[in-house]
N, C-alpha and C positions, 0 to 999 in steps of 0.2 A: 556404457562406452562413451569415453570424452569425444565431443568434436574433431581435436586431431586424428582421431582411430577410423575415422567416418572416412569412404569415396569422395573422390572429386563431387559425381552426380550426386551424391546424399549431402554433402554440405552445400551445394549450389539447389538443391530442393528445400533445405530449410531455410537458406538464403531467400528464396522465394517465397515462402510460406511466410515468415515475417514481414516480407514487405507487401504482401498481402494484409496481415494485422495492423499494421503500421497504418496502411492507409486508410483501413474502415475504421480504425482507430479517430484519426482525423474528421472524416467525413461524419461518423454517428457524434460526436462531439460537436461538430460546425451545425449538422440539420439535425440529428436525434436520431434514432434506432430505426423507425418506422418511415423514414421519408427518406431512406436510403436504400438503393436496388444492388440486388449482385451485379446489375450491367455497371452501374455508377461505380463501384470498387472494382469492379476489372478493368474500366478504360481511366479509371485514376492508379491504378498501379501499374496500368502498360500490360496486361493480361488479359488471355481470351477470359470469357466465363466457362470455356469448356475448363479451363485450368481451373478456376475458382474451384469452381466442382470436384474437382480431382483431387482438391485437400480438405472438403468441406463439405456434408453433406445439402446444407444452404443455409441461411443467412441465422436464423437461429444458432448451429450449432460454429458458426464462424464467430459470433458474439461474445459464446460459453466459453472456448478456447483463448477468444482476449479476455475475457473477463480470471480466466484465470491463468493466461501467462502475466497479464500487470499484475495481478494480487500475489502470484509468485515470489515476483521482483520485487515487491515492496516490503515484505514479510522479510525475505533474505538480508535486506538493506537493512531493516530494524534490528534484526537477530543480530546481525554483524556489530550495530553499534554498540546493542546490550552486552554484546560477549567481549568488546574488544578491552587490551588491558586497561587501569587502572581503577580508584576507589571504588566501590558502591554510591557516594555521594557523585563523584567524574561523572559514572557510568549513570546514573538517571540522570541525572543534567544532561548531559549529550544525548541522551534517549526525545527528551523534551526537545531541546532543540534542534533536533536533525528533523523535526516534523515540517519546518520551514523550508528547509532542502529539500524535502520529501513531495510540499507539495510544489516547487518551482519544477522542477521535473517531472511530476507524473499528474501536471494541473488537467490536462485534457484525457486523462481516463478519470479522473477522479470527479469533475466534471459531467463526464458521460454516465458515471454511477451513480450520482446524485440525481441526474436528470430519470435514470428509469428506474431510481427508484421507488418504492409502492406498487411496482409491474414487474416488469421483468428480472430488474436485480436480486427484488427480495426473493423471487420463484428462484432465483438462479442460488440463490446465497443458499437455500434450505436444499437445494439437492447439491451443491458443490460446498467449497472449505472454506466458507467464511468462520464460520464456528469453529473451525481446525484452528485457524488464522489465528480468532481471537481469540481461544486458549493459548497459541506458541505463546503469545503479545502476554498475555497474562504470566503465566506460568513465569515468564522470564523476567517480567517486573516485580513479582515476588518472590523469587528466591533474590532480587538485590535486596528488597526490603529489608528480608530475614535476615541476611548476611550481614547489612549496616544496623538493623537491633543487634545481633550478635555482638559486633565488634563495637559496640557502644557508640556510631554514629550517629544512630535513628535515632529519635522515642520511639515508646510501647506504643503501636498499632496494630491494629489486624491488618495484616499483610494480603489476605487477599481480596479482602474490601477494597483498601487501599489502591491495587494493583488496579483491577476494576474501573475504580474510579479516575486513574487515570487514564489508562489507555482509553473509557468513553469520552473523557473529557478532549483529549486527543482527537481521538475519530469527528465528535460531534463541528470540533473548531474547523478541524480538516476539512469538512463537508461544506462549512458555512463560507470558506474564504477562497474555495476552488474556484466557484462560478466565475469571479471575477479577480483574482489573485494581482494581491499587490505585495510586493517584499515588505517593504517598510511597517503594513498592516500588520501581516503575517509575526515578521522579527517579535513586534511589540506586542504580540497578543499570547505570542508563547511564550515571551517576556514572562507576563503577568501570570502566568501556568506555571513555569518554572519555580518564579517566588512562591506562588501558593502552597506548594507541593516542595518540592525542595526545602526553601526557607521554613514553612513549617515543620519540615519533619525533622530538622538537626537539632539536635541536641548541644546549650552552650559548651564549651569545651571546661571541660572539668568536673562535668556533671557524670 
């Protein structure tokens, strides 16, 4: 059921429940996961905690649910870029490059997952869709491969090495440049990812 299909009360409850997320979102990013109370997210979102509780069994499973509506969102944002039209060559290039957009926008969850990471994120990633995740991410950077060897864009690589390596190389930069996110850093360093990966993989024209 789309949003519009939804009750006044059912869109004004989900309207609430995000800004619920919204705000523990901020606050476990500003102090960290453990140093923030259901009382602290209920009088920073303007909510009792009886409400809290009423969407959330408690702060664990309030965590589980941002950790996977951001991962959602960012998953869907990638899909969108890899699927939208044109080249195989276009289409990883903007794949690369939306990573800089990616992280100017979702710097304080991404942020917050790097911070619990080795604790809570990783326990969270093996019982929720991180592995989902990085199959879509995979799977759909190598069918471009394939598609641009096909069409005699690429050279001959293994395509899902290839895939692989990049989306970790991706994730890995994403990690390292959220904590403290600067454009200018970011632009230039996907830069240099773009040429690696790109630039190496075409083929001169005529080849």
């Amino acid at each position: 059921m789309s949003e519009e299909q939804l009750s006044r009360k059912e869109r004004e409850r989900l309207q609430h429940k995000q800004e619920i997320l919204d705000t523990a979102l901020r606050l476990f990013s500003e102090q960290g996961f453990h140093n923030v109370s259901m009382q602290q997210i209920a009088e920073a979102s303007e909510f009792s905690v009886g409400t809290l509780y009423n969407f959330f069994d408690g702060k664990e499973t309030l965590f589980e649910e941002l950790i996977d509506s951001c991962g959602e969102k960012i998953i869907a944002a990638l899909v969108a870029v890899m699927d939208a039209p044109g080249t195989e060559v276009e289409r990883l290039t903007n794949f690369i490059r939306y990573a800089c957009t990616l992280l100017e926008e979702h710097a304080q969850f991404i942020k917050l997952y790097v911070s619990e990471l080795g604790t809570k994120s990783v326990k969270l990633s093996k019982k929720h869709a991180k592995g989902e995740f990085d199959a879509v991410l995979v799977n759909g950077l190598e069918q471009i491969l394939e598609n641009g060897m096909r069409k005699g864009l690429f050279r001959r690589v293994d395509p899902a090495i290839t895939a692989k390596a990049i989306n970790s190389i991706i994730e890995t930069l994403g990690f390292e440049l959220a904590s403290q996110f600067d454009k200018a850093v970011a632009t230039d360093t996907f830069s240099k990812v773009e040429k690696l990966f790109v630039g190496g993989l075409l083929l001169p024209e005529g080849k």
